[in-house]
N, C-alpha and C positions, 0 to 999 in steps of 0.2 A: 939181283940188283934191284930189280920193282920191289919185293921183299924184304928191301934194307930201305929202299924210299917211304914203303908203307910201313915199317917200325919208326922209321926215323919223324913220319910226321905223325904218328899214333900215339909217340913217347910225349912230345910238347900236351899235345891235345891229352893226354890223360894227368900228364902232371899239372896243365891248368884246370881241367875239371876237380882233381884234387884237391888243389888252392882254393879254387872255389867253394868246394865243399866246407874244406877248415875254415874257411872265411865266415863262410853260414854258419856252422857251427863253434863260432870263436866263444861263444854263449856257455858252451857246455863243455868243459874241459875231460870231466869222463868220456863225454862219447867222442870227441876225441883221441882223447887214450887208448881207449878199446880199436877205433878204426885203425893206430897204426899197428894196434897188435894183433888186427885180422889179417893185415898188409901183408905187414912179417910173414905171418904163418904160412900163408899161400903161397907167397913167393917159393919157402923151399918145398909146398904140396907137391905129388908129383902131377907133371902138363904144366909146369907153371912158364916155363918155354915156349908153351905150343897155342897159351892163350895169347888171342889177339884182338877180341874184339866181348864184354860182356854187356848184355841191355834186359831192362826189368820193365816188366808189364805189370800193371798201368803203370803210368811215368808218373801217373799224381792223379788223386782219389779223397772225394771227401767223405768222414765217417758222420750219419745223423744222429748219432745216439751213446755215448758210452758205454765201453764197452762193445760198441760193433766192432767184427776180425773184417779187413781186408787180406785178400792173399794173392801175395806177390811168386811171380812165376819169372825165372832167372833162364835167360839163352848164353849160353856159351861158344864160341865160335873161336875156329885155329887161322890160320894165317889164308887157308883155301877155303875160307869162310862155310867149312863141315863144323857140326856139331860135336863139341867134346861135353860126352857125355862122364856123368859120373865124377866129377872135380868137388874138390871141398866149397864149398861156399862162406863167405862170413857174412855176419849182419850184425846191424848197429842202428840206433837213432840217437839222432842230434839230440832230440827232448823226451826220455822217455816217458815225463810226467803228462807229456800229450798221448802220444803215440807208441807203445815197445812192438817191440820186434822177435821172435823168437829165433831157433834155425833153423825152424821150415820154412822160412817168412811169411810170417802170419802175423799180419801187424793189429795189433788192440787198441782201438781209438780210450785216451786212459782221461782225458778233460780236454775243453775248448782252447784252442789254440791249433799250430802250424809247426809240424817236423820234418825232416827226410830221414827216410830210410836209406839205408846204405850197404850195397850187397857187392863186399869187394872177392876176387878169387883171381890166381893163375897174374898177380901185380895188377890185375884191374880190377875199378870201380864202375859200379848202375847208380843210380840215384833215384828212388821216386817220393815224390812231395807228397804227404798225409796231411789233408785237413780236418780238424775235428769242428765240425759246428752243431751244435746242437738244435734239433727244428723241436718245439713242441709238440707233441704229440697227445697229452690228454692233464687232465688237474684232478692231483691225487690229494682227496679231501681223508685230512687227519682226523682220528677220531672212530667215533659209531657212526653208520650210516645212517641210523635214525636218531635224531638228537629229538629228547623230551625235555620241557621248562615247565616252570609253574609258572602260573601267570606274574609279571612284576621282575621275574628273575631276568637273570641273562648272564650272558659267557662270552667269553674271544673263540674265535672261527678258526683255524688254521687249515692252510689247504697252500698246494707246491703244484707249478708247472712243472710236469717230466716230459723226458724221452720217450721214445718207444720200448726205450728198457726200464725206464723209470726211478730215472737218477735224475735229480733235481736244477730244472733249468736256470742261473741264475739270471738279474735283470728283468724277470719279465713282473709287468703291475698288475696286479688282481682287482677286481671291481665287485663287490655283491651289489645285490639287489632281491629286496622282498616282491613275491608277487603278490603280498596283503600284508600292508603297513598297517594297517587295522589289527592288525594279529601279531604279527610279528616286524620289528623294524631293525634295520642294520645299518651301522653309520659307516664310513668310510674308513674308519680302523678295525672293520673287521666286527665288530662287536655288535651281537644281536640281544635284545631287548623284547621279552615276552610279556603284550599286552594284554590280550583276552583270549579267554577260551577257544582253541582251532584246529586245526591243521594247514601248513602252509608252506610253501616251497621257494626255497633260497637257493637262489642262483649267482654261482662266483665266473667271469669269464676274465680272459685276456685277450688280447688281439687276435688269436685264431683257437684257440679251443675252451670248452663252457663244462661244466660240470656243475649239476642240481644235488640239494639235498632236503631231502624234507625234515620239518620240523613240528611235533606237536607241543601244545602249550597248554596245559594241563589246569583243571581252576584249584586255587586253594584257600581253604577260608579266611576271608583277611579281615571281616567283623561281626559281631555279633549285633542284629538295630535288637534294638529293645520296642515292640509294637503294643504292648500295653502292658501296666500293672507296676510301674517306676511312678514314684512319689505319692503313693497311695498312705494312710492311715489308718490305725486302729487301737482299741485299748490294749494295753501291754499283754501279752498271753494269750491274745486272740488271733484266728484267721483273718486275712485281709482280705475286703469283697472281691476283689477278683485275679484269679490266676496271673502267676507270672507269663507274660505270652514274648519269644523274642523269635525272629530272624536271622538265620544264618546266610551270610551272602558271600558271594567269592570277590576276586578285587573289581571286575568289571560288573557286580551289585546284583551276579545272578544267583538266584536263589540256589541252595548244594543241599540235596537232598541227601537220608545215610550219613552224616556227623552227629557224631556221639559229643552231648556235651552236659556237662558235669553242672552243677548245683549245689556250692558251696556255703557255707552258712558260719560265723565264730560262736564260740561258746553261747553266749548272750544273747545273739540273733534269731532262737528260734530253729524252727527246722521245714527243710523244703516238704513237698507231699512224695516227692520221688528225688533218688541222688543223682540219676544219670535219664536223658533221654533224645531219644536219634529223630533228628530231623525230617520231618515228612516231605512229600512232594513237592512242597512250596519252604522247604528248607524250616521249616518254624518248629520251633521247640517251646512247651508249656509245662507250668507245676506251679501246684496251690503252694501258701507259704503262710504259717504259724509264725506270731510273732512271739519274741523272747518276753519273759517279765517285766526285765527291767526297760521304764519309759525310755525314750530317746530316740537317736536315730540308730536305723540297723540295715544292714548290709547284707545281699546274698548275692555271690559273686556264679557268673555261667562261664565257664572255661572250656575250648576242647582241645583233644589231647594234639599231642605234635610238638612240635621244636620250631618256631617258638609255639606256647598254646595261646590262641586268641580269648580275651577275657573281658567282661564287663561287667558292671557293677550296678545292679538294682540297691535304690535308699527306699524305703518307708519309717515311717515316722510312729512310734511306737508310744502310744499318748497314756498319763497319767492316770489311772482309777482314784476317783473320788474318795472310796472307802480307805485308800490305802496312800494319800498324799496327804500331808499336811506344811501348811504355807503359814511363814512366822514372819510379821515384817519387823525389822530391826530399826534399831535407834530410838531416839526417844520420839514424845509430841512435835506433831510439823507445824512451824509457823513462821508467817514471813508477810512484807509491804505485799500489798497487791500489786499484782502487774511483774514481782522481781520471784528470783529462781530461790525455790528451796534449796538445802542441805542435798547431796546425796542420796535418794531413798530408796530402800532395800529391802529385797525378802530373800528368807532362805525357804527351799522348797526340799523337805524327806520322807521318808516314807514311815509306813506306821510304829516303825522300830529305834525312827531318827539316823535313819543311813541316810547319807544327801544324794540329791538327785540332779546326777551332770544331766549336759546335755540336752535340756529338755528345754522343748521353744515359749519363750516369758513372752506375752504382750502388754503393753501397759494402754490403758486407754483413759481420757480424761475428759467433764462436762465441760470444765471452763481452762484457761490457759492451754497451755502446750505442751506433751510431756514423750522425751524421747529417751529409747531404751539405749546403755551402752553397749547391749551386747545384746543379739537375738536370743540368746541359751544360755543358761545354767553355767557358772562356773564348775569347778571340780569340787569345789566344798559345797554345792547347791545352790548358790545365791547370784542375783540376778540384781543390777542397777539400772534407776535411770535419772533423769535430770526431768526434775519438776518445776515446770515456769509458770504460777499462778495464776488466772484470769484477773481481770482490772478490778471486778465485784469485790469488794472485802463482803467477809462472813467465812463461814463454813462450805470449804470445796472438796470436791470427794475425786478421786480414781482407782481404775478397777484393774487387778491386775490377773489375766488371761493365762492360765496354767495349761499348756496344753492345746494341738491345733482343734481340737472340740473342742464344741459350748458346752458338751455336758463335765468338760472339766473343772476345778476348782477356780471358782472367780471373787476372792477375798477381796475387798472394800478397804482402802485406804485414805483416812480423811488428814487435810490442814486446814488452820485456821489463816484467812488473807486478810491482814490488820491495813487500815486505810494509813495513805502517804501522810504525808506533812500539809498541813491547811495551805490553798492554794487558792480560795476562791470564799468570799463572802457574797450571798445572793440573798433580794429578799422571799418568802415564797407567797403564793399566789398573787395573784392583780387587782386591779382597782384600787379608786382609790380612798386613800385612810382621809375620814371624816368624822369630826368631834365639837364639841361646844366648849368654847372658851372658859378655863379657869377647871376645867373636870378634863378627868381620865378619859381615851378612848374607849366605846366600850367594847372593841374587838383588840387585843393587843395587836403589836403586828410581830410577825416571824421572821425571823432571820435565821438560815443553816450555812454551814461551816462545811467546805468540799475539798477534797483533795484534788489530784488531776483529774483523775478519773473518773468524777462524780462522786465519790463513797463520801456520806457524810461521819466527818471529824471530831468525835466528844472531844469531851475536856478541855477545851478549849477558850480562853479568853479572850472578850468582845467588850471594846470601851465605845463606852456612847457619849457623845457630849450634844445634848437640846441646844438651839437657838435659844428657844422658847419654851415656856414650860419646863416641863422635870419629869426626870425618869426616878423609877422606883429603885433598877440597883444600876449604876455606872459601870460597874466590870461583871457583867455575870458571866457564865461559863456554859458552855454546849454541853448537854445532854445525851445521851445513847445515841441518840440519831441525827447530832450534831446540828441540835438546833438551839435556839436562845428566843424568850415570848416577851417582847417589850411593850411594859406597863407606864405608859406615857403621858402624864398630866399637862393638856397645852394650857402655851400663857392667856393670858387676857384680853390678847389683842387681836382682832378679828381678823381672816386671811389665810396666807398659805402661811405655814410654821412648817421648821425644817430640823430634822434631828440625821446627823451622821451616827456611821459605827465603823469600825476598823478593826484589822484584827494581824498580829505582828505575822511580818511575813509578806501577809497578802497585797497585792501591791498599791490595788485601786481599792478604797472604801465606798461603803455603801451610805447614799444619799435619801433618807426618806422626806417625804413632803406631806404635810396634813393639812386641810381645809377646813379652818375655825372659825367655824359661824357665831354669830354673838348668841349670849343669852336670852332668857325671857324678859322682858317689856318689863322696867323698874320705873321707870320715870317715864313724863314729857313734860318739855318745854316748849312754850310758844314764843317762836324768832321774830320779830321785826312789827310789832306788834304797835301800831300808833297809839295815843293817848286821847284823842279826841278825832270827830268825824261828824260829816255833815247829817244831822238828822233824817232819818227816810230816803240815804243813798246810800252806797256801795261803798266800803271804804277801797281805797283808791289801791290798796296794794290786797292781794291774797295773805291771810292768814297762815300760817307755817307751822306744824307741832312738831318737833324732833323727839321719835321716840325711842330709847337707849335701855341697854340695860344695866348690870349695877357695874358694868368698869366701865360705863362710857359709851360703848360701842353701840351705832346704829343697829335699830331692828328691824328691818326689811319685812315688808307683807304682815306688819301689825295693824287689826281694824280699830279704828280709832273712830268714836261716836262723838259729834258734834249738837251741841242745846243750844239755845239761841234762847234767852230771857226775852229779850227784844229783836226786833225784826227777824229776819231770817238768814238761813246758811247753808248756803248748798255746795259740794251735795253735805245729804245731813251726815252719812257715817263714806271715808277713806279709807285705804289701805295706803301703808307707809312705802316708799321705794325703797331702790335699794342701798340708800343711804339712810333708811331710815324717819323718813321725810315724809309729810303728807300735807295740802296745800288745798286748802277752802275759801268761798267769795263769802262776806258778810255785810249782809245789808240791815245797816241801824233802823231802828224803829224810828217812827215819825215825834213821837216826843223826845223833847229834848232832856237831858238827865242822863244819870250814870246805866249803862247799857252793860247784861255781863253774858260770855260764852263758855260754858263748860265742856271740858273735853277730858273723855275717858276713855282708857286703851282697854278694848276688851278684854275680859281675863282678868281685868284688876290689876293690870301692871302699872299703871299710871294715872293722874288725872292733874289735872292745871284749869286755872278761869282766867278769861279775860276779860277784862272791864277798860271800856271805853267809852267817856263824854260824849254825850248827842249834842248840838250843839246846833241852833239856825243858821241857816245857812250863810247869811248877811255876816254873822257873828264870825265867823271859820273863820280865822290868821290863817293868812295865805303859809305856806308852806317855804322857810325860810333857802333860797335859794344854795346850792350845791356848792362850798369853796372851789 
């Protein structure tokens, strides 16, 4: 009876932990499947009667690792809760992709996640819960364990959190870190960056385990300096004074001693003193260097080997032999206004055969004006332009042009003729001033020159004169070589300043000349205001006046004029004229009365006049008829 009570509540209780199970398992319809087909089998196993009660140890177990076996151990018990031994057992799991099971039950944790196991026999089920969680246990770095870089390079890192079995844990975040950024750096996607020559230790962790890896970083030649013997010169087919000297340095500019590096040279370049040579201690590599024939520039390249090979490039400058250049300037005779730009002037530069000569460095140089070259070098047919800008000077202007970066190269002499602008300026030349005797030629002519802008005096040139006064010998004469004109200038008559212009088409202002025309020599005198009669043995009442002129009239200034006195007397006895000509004596009649005379004569013989006036007593003198 207790026996039918204990099946009767064993029977619910087993068939709801069943339900439960399919419940949990609704997920997986294989396993499933298989549980009702373990059921079945047992049921008709033999003892499937006599079981009453089956339970599995552990009831539930986590696996840390893929791949870890748990083992499940199965008790069997009959209705007198004895052991039945020996009964078939089945097994099953809900999720085998977590957890399987075999039939020993030995369950294999298979990826993260949560199953049961399920060990049915004799119409009853056990159940125990597997969980798979995976703990990290170490960071398995992919790859070589010693990673080499050149310096500059770099590469992706790769490295896995595992198990204890060493199956890859997902989820977890990796971190590097350099312990020498200076050497090696790593950025946050893994990827490291070799800077300079080292060795240095890179470490990846995650929240609970770290794994190191070292790293060397190797130098590799990343250029070649060049420390002397670049841009040097010499005549074609010669040595150049000093060795090629250059530097091998790695990328962080440390000297790499042991590189092999090459010494290339092209047909026409000549040839090094050695083709290959390895870097000493201080990395440096040297070799003399022969330059090719032909002038120019020339090239000798230093490479060393590898993938890629690093390379640079020595120039010298490979200059003209005198014996063996000859320089032809083209076009015709240069000639142009002073101060504006020639034609295009041009030379070509070949050698003694008439081969032209590229490439080779022209300098032009010039005394006066400005002259720029279009091009540093030699065309390909030899010849070399440049633009020639006159100086202001008209005449003959020369430039030189420079074959070659020596002086001992060919330096041919290029001459133009700078013809003066358009007249722009009439001036007179020297100072002081023009002084001449009325009715006669100057006896200095005066100069006038004819100038362009820029001072050059302007032949050929036509200069109208027109005198106030006087007269000129030719009215339009014409400028001379040195753009001058000599006016031959007859002044007038009339005593003073006398004025003669001159102009010259174009120019804008004429030139004003002024002469100072002193009168001639002493022709005459006249005596002015001269009374008729006077009181005997006194003064006549007014001065005496001689005007002395010459033959047009004009007063004579600073003429000595000698005064006689027949009777009484005349002081003073000799005058000089002013500057009007003028000269002004007291005359005191004699005491007899009768006709009285004063002779006056301009010394030199330029003049003489008498005067005669009445002596008269005194009593006798008519007064003096009064003034209207």
């Amino acid at each position: 009876m207790a026996s039918s009570r204990r099946e009767a509540a064993a029977a619910p209780r087993a068939h709801g932990w069943i339900a439960g199970a399919w419940k949990w398992g609704a997920g997986s319809l294989s396993a499933g499947a298989a549980l009702v087909s373990i059921i079945s089998s047992v049921r008709d196993a033999a003892g499937a009667g006599q079981v009453r009660w089956i339970g599995i140890a552990p009831a539930a177990d986590t696996a840390w690792a893929i791949g870890d076996t748990i083992q499940l151990a199965i008790t069997i018990t009959d209705a007198h809760g004895g052991v039945l031994p020996g009964l078939a057992v089945g097994w099953t799991s809900t999720d085998s992709s977590v957890a399987s099971v075999d039939s020993a039950g030995t369950a294999v944790a298979r990826a993260a996640g949560a199953a049961t196991v399920v060990a049915a026999a004799g119409g009853r089920i056990a159940q125990s819960r597997i969980v798979v969680r995976q703990r990290p246990a170490a960071i398995r770095l992919l790859g070589d364990t010693l990673l080499r870089l050149p310096e500059g390079g770099s590469m992706q890192l790769a490295a896995r959190v595992v198990d204890a079995r060493q199956h890859p844990v997902p989820g977890q975040l990796l971190t590097w870190h350099s312990a020498d950024p200076a050497t090696a750096s790593v950025d946050s996607a893994a990827r490291v960056t070799a800077e300079i020559a080292g060795r240095v230790l890179l470490t990846a962790a995650s929240e609970t385990v770290t794994a190191e890896l070292p790293l060397e970083v190797y130098p590799l030649p990343a250029t070649i300096t060049l420390l002397a013997g670049d841009g040097q010169h010499a005549p074609a087919g010669r040595p150049l004074p000093a060795p090629v000297k250059a530097q091998v340095v790695s990328r962080s500019g440390r000297p790499m001693p042991g590189v092999t590096v090459r010494f290339l040279s092209g047909d026409e370049s000549g040839h090094p003193e050695r083709e290959t040579d390895t870097s000493d201690a201080d990395g440096i590599v040297r070799a003399g260097w022969t330059l090719g024939t032909r002038p120019g520039r020339q090239r000798l390249a230093l490479s060393t080997d590898g993938e890629p090979p690093i390379t640079t490039i020595v120039v010298a400058e490979a200059d003209p032999v005198p014996e063996n250049t000859r320089v032809t300037a083209l076009g015709n005779e240069l000639s142009a206004t002073a101060g504006s730009a020639l034609p295009a002037v041009a030379v070509r530069i070949a050698d003694s055969l008439g081969t032209p000569l590229s490439d080779v460095p022209v300098t032009w140089v010039t005394a006066g004006g400005t002259i720029v070259a279009e091009g540093a070098r030699t065309d390909s047919a030899g010849e070399a332009r440049a633009r020639w800008t006159l100086g202001p000077r008209a005449g003959v202007q020369q430039a030189y042009v420079q074959v070659g970066t020596s002086r001992v190269g060919p330096r041919p002499m290029l001459t133009a003729m700078a013809l003066p602008g358009p007249a722009a300026s009439l001036a007179r030349i020297g100072a002081g001033v023009l002084r001449g005797q009325v009715g006669r030629p100057l006896a200095k002519p005066a100069d006038l020159r004819v100038s362009d802008r820029a001072g050059n005096p302007v032949p050929g040139i036509t200069v109208t004169l027109r005198a106030e006064s006087g007269a000129v010998g030719a009215r339009a004469p014409v400028t001379d070589s040195l753009g001058r004109i000599a006016i031959a200038w007859t002044l007038g008559p009339t005593a003073g300043v006398q004025r003669l212009s001159a102009a010259v088409a174009g120019v804008e202002r004429p030139v004003e000349l002024t002469a100072d025309a002193r009168s001639g020599a002493a022709a005459k005198a006249v005596l002015e205001g001269l009374p008729s009669s006077g009181a005997a043995g006194r003064a006549l009442p007014r001065p005496i006046v001689v005007a002395v002129a010459d033959s047009f009239g004009n007063g004579v200034p600073g003429a000595l004029v000698a005064f006689t006195a027949r009777a009484g007397r005349v002081v003073p006895a000799r005058a000089r004229t002013d500057d009007a000509g003028r000269a002004a004596v007291r005359w005191t009649l004699g005491n007899t009365p009768g006709e009285q005379r004063l002779e006056v004569s301009v010394n030199g013989g330029g003049g003489r006049a008498v005067a005669k006036v009445r002596a008269v007593s005194a009593g006798k003198l008519k007064p003096p008829r009064p003034s209207p």
